[in-house]
N, C-alpha and C positions, 0 to 999 in steps of 0.2 A: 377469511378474516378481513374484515373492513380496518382499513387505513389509519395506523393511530399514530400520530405526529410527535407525540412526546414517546411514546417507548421507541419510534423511529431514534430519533436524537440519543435517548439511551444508547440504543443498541452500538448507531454507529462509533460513540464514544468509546462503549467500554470495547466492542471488535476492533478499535482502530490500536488504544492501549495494548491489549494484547498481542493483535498482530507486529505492535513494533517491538512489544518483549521478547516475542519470537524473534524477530530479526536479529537482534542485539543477542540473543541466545547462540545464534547461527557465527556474527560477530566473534564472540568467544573462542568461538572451535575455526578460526579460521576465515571466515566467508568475509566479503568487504560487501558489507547492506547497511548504507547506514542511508537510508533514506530521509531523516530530516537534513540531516548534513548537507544532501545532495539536491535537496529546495530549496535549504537556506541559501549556501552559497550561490544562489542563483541571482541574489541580490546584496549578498555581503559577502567580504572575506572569510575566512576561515576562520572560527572561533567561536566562542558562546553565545553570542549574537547571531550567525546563521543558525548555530543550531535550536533556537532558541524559536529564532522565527520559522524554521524548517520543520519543526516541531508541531508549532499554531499551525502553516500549510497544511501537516499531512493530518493532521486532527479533523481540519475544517472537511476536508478534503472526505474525509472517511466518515464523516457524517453527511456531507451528500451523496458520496455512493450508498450510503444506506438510505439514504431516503427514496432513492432511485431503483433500490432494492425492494423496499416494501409499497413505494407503488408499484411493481412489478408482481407481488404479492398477492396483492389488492386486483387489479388488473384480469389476474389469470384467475382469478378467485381461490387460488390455494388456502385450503383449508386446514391440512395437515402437514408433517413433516416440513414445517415451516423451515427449523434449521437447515435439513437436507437441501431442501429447495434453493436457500440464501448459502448455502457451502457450492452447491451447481452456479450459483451467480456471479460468487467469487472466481470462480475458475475459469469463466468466460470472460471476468473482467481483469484477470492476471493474463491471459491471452493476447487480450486488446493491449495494457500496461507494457506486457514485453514486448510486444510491437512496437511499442512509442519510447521504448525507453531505445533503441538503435536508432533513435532518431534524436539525443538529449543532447550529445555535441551540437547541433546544430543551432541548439537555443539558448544554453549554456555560455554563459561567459567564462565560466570557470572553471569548465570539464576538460581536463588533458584529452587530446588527441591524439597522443602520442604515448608507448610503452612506461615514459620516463614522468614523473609527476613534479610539479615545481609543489613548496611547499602550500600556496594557496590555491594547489588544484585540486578538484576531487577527480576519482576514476571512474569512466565510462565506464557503466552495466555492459552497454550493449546489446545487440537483439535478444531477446527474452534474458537475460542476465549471465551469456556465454561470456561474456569478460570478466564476470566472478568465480571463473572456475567450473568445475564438470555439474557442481551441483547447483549452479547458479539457477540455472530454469527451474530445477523442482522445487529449490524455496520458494522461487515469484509464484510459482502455483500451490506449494502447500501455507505460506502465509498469507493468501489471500482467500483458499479455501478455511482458512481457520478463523482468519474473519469473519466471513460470512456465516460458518456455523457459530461463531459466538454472539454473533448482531445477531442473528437469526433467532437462538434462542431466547436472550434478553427479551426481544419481539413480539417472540410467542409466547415470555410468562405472562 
């Protein structure tokens, strides 16, 4: 499939929506994912303003990894199983993600380091997202594999 920059942009939009429905689905039943929260506050306090612009972050953000996705696409000349193939991209790129996320105190102004949370902090993931509990890791890999099968598809229609 040669390279097409607008259903790129599609893609990464509507996988990026999705994937954060998912999280906030996760949210519900317990899990602490709130991923715009946790970019907003990276530059604002706590409230509808980080989340707002943590939002815009992980939007922008998920349409460049999709664009990085279907050049990759393009690249290896994948021709079929386009989704599958961008569901395997995702999952390499939650890999890389939970790597860096045991590395977000460091960069974070606003990430407790500690068990106890002041009201303007958010909580460290942690390495692959083991500070969100036992199923922290499988979400970071299955909401980023459902990204990429949903960017994937978009892609391919």
């Amino acid at each position: 499939m040669d390279f097409e920059i607008v259903r790129a942009l599609v893609g990464g939009v509507i996988g990026t929506i999705a994937m954060t429905a998912v999280m906030y689905m996760g949210s519900a039943m317990g899990m602490k994912m709130d991923m715009p929260m946790t970019l907003g506050t990276m530059f604002f306090p706590r409230g509808a303003t980080a989340w707002i612009v943590g939002a815009m972050m992980h939007l922008m953000m998920g349409v460049v990894f999709f664009i990085i996705y279907a050049a990759l696409i393009d690249t290896f000349g994948i021709q079929s199983a386009i989704a599958g193939w961008a569901a395997l991209f995702g999952v390499v790129h939650a890999l890389i993600a939970g790597t860096a996320f045991g590395m977000m105190p460091i960069l974070h102004p606003r990430m407790a380091r500690e068990p106890h949370l002041g009201t303007d902090k958010v909580a460290a993931p942690g390495f692959m997202g083991l500070e969100m509990g036992m199923m922290g890791p499988m979400a970071i890999v299955a909401v980023h594999a459902i990204y990429g099968l949903v960017a994937g598809a978009i892609y391919a229609a």
